[in-house]
ZAMARGU-4260 file (C-alpha; in steps of 0.2 Angstrom, whole numbers, plus 5000, padded with zeros to 4 digits):
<rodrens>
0) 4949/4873/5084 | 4940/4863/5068 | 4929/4876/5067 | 4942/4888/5066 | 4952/4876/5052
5) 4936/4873/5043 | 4936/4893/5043 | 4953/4897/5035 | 4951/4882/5022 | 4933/4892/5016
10) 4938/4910/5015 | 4959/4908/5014 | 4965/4892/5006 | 4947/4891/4995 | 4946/4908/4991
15) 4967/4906/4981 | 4969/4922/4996 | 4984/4910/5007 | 4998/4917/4997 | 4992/4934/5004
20) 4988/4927/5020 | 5006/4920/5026 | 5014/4938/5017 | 5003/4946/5030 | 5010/4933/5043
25) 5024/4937/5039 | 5025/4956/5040 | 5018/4957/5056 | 5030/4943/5064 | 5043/4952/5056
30) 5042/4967/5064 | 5038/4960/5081 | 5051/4952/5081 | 5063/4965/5076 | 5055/4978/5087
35) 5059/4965/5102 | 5075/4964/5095 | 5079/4982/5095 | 5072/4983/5112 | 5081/4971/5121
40) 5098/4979/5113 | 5094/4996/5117 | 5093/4989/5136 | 5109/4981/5133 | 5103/4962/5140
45) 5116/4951/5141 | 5108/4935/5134 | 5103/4943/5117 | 5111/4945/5102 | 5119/4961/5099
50) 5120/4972/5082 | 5126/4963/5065 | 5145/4972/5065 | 5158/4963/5053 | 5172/4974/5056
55) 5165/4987/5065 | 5151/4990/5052 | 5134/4991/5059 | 5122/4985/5045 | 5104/4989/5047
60) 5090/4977/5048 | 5084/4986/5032 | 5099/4976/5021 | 5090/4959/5026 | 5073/4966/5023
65) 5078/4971/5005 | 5087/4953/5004 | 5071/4943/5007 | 5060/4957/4995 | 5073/4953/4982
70) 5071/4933/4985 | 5052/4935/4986 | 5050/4945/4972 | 5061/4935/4960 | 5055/4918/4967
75) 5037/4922/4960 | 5044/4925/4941 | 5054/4911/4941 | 5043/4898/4949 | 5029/4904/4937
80) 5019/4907/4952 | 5013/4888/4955 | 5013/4881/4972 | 5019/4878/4983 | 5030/4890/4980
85) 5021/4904/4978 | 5015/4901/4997 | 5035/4901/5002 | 5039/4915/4993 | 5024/4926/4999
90) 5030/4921/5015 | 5048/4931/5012 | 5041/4945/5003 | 5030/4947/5019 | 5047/4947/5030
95) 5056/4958/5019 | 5042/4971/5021 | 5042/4971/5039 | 5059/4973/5041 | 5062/4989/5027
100) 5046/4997/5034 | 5053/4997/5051 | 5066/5007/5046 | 5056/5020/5031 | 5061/5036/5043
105) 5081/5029/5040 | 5076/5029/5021 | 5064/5045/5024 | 5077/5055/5032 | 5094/5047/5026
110) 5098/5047/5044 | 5099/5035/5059 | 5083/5043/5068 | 5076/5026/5072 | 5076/5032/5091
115) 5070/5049/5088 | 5053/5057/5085 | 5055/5056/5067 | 5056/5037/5070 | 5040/5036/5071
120) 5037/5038/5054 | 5042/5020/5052 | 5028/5014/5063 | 5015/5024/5055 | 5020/5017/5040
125) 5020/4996/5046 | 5001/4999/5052 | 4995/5007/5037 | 5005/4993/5027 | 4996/4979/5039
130) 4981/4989/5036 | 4982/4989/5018 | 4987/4971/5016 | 4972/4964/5029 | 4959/4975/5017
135) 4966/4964/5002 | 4964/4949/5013 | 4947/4950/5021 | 4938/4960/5006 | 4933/4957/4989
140) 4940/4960/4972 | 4941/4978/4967 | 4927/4985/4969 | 4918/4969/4974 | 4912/4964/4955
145) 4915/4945/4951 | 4922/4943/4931 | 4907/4934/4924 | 4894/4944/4936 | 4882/4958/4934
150) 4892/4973/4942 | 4884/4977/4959 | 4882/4996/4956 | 4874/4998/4976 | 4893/4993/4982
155) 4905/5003/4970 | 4894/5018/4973 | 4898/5015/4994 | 4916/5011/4990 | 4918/5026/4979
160) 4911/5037/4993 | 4922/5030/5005 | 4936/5031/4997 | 4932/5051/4993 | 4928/5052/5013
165) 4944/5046/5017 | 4955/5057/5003 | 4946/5073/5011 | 4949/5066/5029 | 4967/5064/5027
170) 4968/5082/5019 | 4960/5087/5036 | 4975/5080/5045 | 4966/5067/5053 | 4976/5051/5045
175) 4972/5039/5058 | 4953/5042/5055 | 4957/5042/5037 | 4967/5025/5039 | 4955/5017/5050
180) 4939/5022/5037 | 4947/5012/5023 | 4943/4997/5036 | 4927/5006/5043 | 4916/5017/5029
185) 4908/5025/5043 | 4923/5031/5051 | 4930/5039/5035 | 4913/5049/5033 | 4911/5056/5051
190) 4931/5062/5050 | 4928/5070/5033 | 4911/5080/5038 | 4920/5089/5053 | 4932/5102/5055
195) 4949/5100/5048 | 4967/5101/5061 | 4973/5118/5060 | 4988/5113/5053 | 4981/5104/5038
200) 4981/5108/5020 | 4961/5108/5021 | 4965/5121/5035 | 4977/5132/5023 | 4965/5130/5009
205) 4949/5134/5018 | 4949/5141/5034 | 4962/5158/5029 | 4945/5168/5025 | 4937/5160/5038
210) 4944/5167/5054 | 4929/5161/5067 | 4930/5144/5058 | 4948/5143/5062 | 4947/5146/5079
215) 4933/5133/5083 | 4948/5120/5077 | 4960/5130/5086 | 4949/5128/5101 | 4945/5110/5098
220) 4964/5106/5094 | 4968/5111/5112 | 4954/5103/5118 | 4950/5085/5113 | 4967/5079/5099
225) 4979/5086/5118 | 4972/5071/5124 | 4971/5059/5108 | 4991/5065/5105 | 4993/5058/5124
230) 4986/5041/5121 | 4996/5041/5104 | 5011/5042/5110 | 5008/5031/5126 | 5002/5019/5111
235) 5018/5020/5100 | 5029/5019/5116 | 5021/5003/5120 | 5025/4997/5103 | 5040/5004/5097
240) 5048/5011/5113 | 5050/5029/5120 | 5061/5040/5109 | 5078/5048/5116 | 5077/5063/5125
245) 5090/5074/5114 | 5099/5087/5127 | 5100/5106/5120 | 5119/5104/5118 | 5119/5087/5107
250) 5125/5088/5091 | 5108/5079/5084 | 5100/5096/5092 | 5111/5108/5082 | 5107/5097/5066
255) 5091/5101/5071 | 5092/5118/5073 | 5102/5122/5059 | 5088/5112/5047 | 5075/5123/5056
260) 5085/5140/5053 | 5086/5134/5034 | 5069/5133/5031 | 5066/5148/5040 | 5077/5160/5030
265) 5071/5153/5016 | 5054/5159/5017 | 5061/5177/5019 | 5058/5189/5007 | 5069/5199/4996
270) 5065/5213/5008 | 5065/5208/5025 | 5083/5201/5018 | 5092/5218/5013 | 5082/5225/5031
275) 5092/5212/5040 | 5107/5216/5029 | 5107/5236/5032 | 5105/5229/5051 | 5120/5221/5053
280) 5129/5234/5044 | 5125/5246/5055 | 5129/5236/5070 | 5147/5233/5061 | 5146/5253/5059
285) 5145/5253/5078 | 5158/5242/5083 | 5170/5247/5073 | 5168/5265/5077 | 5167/5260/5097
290) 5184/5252/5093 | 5193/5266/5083 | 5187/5277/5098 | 5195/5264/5110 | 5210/5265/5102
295) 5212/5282/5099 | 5209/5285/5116 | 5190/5295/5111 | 5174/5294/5120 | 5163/5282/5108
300) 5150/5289/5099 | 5132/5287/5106 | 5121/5274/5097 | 5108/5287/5095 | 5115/5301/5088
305) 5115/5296/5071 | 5133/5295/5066 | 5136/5313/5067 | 5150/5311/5082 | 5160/5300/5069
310) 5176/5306/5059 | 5175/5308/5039 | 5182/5292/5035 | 5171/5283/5046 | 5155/5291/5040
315) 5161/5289/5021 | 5165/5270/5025 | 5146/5269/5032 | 5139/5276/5019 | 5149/5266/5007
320) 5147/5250/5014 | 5126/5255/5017 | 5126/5257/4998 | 5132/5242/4995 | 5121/5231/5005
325) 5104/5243/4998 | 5111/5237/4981 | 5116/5220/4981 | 5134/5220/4978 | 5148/5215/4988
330) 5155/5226/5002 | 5173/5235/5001 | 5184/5230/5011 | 5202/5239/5015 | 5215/5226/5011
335) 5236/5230/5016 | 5245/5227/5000 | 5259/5214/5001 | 5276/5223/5004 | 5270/5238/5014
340) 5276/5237/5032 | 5273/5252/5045 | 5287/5265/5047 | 5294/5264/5064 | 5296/5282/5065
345) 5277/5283/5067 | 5265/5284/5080 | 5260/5269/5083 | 5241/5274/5085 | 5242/5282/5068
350) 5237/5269/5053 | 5250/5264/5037 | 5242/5267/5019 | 5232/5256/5013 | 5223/5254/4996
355) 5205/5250/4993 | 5202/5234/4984 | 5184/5228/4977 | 5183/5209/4978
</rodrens>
């Protein structure tokens, strides 16, 4: 235990590093405990607090996190930084931190998707924070040059390379490896050297002309990140529990689905578009022949023999309509004028006058 005191008085209090020390504490206790919060209501246990709803508001942890960044923040210009309340306010700042990042796929998403894949977002963002705050806390000043002190060129040149290792292993889509290397150079320079995630940028920039390149990652996707994925998640379960399990006819599904046709029709072409158009104009073509047939009492035409068992009107409001879509414009559509009702000497199988409008 002293030598553990004697420890964080050398390389914390002595090195001015405690302010960053108790924000680290405080980001990690932070989420902790908010994590076991969450999981403890989600289970519904009687003995712990439920959700923060005045009046049947549910406010999010996040509004406390930006509460305690705001008090941090301000705390330190107004106390000029002198201690000890720059220890105090480090300490806040550190809880805010932990309690906004925990919910960065709300702020991401500007949705409630804290139980849902895309939650996990939010955890990947606390551990790169923690990760970023314990390099701070454990290593030197940037770049490890002392002001006053010949620059140690041996170091700046390891960090530089480290730092370009970890860029290009993140374009690789390896962003634990890259993460991790900013602790461990080594790591960084092992992910960087070796073939990319098929689904990376790297992947997209590099490996399209390269087709056998691409399916050695294919190959070793399937093979060896199968079971990396397996102990991730086992990982993020343990942590920040297991998402919900969204049934096909949930509304959150059709969200879903809908955000996932959106983006699909949006890479369609002009092309493929007017195909798809002239498609579903000919299937209207179809129906509404099948049902003028029906009604007149008229075999329907067959789908194959290319509109020649239609009648003239028919054929002439095809083509018509067929032109239409091939240029852009809005269809014609037969509208009944106001004021015109049918005769009730006629046939009732026989249609009143109607005039052709273009909207």
């Amino acid at each position: 235990m002293t030598t553990l005191l004697d420890g964080y008085r050398e390389h914390i209090v002595a090195a001015h590093k405690q302010p960053l020390f108790l924000l680290l504490v405080g980001f990690i206790t932070s989420f902790v405990f908010i994590r076991f919060s969450v999981r403890m209501i989600r289970a519904q246990v009687r003995w712990w607090p439920g959700n923060v709803t005045p009046g049947g508001l549910h406010i999010h942890h996040m509004v406390f996190g930006l509460g305690f960044l705001l008090a941090g923040g301000i705390g330190v210009f107004a106390t000029y930084g002198g201690h000890p309340w720059i220890d105090v306010f480090g300490l806040l700042f550190g809880i805010g931190c932990g309690l906004v990042l925990d919910e960065f796929a709300l702020i991401l998403h500007l949705d409630d998707v804290y139980w849902s894949e895309q939650g996990r977002k939010s955890v990947d963002a606390v551990i790169f924070g923690i990760l970023f705050t314990g390099l701070l806390l454990i290593g030197y000043v940037p770049l490890g040059a002392e002001p006053g002190e010949e620059t140690r060129w041996g170091l700046v040149t390891v960090i530089s390379v480290n730092a370009l290792a970890m860029i290009v292993t993140l374009l690789k889509g390896k962003m634990w490896t890259g993460l991790l290397g900013i602790m461990v150079p080594g790591l960084s320079w092992i992910g960087a050297v070796r073939l990319a995630r098929p689904s990376s940028p790297w992947a997209r920039w590099r490996y399209t002309t390269r087709p056998r390149r691409r399916a050695r990652a294919l190959r070793r996707e399937r093979r060896l990140h199968r079971r990396a994925d397996i102990a991730r998640t086992w990982l993020f379960d343990l942590i920040a529990g297991a998402p919900d399990k969204v049934p096909a006819g949930h509304p959150a599904a059709h969200r879903v689905a809908e955000r996932m046709a959106a983006r699909a029709s949006a890479h369609l072409d002009a092309h493929a578009a007017r195909a798809l158009a002239r498609r579903s104009a000919r299937l209207a073509d179809r129906r509404s022949a099948a049902a003028a047939a029906a009604t007149q009492g008229a075999p329907a035409p067959a789908h194959g023999a290319g509109g020649g068992g239609r009648e003239p009107g028919t054929r002439r409001r095809a083509e018509q309509r067929r032109r239409s879509v091939r240029a852009g414009r809005t269809r014609t559509h037969a509208v009944r004028p106001t004021g015109l009702e049918p005769r009730p000497d006629r046939h009732p199988h026989l249609r009143t006058h109607t005039r052709r409008i273009r909207r």
